[in-house]
C-alpha positions in Angstrom: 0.0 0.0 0.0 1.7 3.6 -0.9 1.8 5.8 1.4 -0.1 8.6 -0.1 -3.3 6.4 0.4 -1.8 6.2 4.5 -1.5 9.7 4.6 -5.2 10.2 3.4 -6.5 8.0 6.1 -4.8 9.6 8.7 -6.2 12.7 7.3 -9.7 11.3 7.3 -9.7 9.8 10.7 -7.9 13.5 12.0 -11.1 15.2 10.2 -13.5 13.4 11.7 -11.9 12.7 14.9 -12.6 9.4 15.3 -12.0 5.8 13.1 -15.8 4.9 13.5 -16.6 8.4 12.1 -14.3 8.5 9.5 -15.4 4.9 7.9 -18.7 6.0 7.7 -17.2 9.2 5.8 -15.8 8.0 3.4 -17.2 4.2 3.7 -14.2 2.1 4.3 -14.4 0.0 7.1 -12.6 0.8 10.5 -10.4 -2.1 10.4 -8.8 -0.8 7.0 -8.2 2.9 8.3 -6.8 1.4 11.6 -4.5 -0.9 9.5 -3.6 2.4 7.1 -2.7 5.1 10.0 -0.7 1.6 12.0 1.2 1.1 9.0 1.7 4.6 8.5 3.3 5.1 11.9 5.5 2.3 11.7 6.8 3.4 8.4 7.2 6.4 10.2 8.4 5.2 13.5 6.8 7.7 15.3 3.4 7.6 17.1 0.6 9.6 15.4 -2.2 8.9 17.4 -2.9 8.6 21.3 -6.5 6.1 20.9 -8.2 4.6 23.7 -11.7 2.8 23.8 -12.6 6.8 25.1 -10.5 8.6 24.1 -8.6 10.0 20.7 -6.3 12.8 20.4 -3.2 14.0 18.1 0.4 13.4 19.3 2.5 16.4 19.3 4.2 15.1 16.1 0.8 13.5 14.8 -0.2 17.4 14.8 2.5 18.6 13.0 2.7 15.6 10.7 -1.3 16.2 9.7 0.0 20.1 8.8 2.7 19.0 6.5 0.4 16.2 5.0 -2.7 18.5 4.4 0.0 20.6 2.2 1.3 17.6 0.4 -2.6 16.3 -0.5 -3.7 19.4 -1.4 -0.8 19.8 -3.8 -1.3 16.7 -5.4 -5.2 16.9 -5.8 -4.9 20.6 -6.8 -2.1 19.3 -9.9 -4.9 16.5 -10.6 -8.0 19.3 -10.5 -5.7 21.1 -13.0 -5.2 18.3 -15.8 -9.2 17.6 -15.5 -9.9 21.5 -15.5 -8.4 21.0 -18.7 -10.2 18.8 -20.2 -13.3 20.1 -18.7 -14.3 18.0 -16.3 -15.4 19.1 -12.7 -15.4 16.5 -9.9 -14.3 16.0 -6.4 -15.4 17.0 -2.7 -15.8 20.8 -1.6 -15.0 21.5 2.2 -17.9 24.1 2.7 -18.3 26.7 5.7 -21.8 28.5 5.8 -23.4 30.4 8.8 -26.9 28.5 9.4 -28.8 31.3 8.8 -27.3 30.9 5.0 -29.1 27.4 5.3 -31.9 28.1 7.4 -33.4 30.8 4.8 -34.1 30.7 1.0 -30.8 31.4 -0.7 -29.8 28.2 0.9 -31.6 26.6 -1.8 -28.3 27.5 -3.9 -26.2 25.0 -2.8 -29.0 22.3 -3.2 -29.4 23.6 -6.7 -25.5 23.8 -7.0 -25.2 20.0 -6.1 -28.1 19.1 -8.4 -26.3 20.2 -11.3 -23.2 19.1 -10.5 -23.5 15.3 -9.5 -19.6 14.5 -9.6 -19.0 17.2 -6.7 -19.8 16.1 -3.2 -20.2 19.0 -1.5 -19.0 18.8 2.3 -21.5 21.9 4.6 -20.1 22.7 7.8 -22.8 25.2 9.2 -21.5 26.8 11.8 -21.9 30.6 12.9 -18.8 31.3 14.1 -15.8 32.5 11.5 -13.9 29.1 11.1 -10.1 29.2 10.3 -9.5 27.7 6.3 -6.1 27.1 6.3 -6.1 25.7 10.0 -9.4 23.8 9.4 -8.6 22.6 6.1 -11.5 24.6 4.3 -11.9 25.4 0.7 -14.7 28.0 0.7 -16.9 30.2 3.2 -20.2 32.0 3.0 -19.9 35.0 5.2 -22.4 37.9 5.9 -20.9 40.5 7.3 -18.5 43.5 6.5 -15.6 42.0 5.6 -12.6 43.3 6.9 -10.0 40.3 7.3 -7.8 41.0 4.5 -5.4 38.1 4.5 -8.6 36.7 3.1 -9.3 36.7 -0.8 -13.0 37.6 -1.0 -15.7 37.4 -3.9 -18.8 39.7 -3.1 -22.0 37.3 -4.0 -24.8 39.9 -3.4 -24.8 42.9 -1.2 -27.7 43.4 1.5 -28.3 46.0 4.1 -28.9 45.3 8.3 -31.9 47.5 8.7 -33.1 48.7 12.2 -36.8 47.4 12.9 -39.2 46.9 15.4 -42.5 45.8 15.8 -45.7 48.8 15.6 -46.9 47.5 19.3 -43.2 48.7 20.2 -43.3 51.9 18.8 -46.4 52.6 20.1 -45.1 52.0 23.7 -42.0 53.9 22.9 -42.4 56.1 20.5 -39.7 56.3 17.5 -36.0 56.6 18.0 -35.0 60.0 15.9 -31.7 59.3 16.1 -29.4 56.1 16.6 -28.2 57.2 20.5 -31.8 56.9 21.8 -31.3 53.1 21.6 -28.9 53.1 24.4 -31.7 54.0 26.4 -34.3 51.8 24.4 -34.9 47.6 25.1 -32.8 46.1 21.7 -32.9 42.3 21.1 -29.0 41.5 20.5 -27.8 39.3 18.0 -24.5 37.6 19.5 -23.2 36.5 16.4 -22.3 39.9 15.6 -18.8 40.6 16.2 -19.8 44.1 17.7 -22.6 42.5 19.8 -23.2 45.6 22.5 -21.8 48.2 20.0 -24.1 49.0 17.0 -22.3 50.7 14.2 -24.2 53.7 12.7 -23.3 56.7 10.6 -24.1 60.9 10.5 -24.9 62.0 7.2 -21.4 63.0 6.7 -20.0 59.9 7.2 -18.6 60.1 10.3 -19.3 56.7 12.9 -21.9 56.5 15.4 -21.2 53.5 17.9 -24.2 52.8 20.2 -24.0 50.7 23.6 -27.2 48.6 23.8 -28.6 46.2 25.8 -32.0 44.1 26.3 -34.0 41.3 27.4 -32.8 38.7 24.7 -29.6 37.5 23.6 -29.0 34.9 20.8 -27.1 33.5 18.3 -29.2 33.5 15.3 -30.7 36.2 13.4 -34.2 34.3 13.1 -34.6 33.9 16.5 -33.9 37.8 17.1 -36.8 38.4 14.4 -39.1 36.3 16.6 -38.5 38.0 19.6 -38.5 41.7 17.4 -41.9 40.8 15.7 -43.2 39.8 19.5 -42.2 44.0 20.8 -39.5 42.4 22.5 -37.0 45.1 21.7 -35.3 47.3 18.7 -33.5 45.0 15.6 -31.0 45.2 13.8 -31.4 42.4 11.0 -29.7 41.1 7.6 -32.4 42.6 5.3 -33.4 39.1 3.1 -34.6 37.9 7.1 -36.4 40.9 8.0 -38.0 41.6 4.4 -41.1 39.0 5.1 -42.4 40.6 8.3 -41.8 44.2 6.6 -43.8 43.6 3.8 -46.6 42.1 6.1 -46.6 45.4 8.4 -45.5 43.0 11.5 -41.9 44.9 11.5 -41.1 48.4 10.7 -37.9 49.8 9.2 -36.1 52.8 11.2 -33.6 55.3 10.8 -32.4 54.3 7.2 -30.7 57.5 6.7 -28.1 56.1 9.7 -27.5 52.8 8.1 -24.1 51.7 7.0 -23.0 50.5 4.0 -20.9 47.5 2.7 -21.9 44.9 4.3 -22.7 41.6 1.8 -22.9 38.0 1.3 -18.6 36.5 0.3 -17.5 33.9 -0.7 -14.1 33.5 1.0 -11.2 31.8 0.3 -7.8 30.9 1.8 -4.6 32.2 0.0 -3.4 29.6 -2.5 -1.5 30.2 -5.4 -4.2 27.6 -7.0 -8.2 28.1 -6.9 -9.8 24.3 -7.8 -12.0 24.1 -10.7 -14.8 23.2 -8.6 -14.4 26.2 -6.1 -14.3 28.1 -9.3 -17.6 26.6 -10.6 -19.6 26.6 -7.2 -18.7 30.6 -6.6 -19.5 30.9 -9.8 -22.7 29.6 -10.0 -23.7 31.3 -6.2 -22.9 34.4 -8.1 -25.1 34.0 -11.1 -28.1 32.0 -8.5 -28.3 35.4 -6.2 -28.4 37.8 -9.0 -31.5 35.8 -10.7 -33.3 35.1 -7.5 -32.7 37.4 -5.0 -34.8 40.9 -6.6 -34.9 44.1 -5.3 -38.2 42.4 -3.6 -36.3 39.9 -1.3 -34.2 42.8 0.4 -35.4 46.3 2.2 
């Protein structure tokens, strides 16, 4: 046995943390990847793995020995993904990172279109909210929705959107409506903790200059659905990607406020680690994002 095919079992069982789970993965049995990483530690001489019937973590040269290898299999799949980008044939797996919200809301529907169309691609979601690390975490691709401001990042801006500030009629009622962002310090606002500014909303004076707002309120939550829920019940002022508060807008359950304050720049990315090389099928499946949001997300869909 070579020991590329080693080296990608090792991988496999790192990724998945666990020989059980990485069988299932990738549907070879346990007893083959155990006999794979084995062999590869004795042609290695070195310990890999420390596995118990509980437990199963990386040695401190199994760590370092996954880093190198990820490079080396990366390499080698990227110069294969070149001869078939060639001849025009996309194929292979796609290590996706998406915010659930992504999933959770319409424009998900792109990647299930994506992998419809593209049956030789298996495409690998990780939804998760928090900003994952590609290179550490062996990523090819992330959706983000946000600002984006990490610049050791290459970015490709999918569709733009706004984060309007809404609440529900009942709450304006009680409290009357904010004329300018600083009121909400003193105002119940639902907080979204998956923004990175969480207790600081970002705002702007018509000249440009930055308005930075300390709120606070009776809910706190990870997910932007959940803080439309609580905004449509009057629970407090929200601030909302557009495409999740456009629904309860248009049915008069949330009302838009203080527009003239918003920021700007803000957008759905498709974000990449820096490699000299960008895979075919990264290529194809940002490309075809691209093209799905501009024909299905209208003017309508946002505020």
């Amino acid at each position: 046995m070579d020991t590329l095919t080693r080296m990608r079992a090792f991988i496999n069982v790192v990724e998945a943390e666990g020989f059980s789970a990485a069988a299932r993965r990738i549907g070879k049995s346990k007893a083959l990847l155990s006999k794979y990483v084995r062999e590869l530690e004795d042609e290695l001489g070195a310990l890999l793995l420390n596995r118990t019937t509980r437990q199963f973590s990386l040695t401190e040269t199994g760590h370092v020995y996954y880093q190198r290898a990820m490079e080396i299999v990366r390499e080698i799949d990227h110069l294969s993904e070149t001869v078939r980008e060639s001849s025009g044939d996309i194929r292979g797996r796609i290590k996706l990172s998406a915010p659930r919200t992504f999933a959770d809301v319409p424009i998900g529907q792109s990647l299930v279109d994506f992998a419809a169309a593209h049956p030789d691609i298996v495409l690998d979601i990780h939804l998760d909210d928090r900003f994952v690390d590609l290179v550490e975490e062996s990523f090819d691709l992330a959706i983000r929705i946000t600002k984006l401001e990490d610049s050791s990042l290459i970015a490709r801006r999918l569709a733009p959107f706004r984060l309007p500030l809404c609440a529900a009629p009942t709450l304006i009622e009680k409290y009357g409506r904010p004329k300018h962002p600083r009121d909400l310090q003193h105002l119940p606002c639902i907080v979204d903790t998956n923004n990175r500014f969480r207790h600081q909303w970002h705002f702007r004076e018509a000249d440009g200059s930055p308005i930075l707002v300390p709120v606070s309120g009776p809910i706190e939550v990870n997910s932007p659905l959940a803080v439309r829920t609580a905004a449509v019940a009057g629970l407090g002022f929200a601030i909302q990607p557009d495409f999740i508060a456009a629904p309860e807008v248009k049915a008069g359950r949330l009302v838009p406020l203080l527009d003239e304050y918003l920021t700007d720049g803000a957008g759905i990315f498709a974000v990449f680690p820096h490699r000299r090389y960008m895979p075919a099928k990264v290529r194809a499946l940002v490309d075809f994002l691209a093209r799905w949001l501009k024909e299905n997300c209208s003017e309508d869909d946002r505020l």
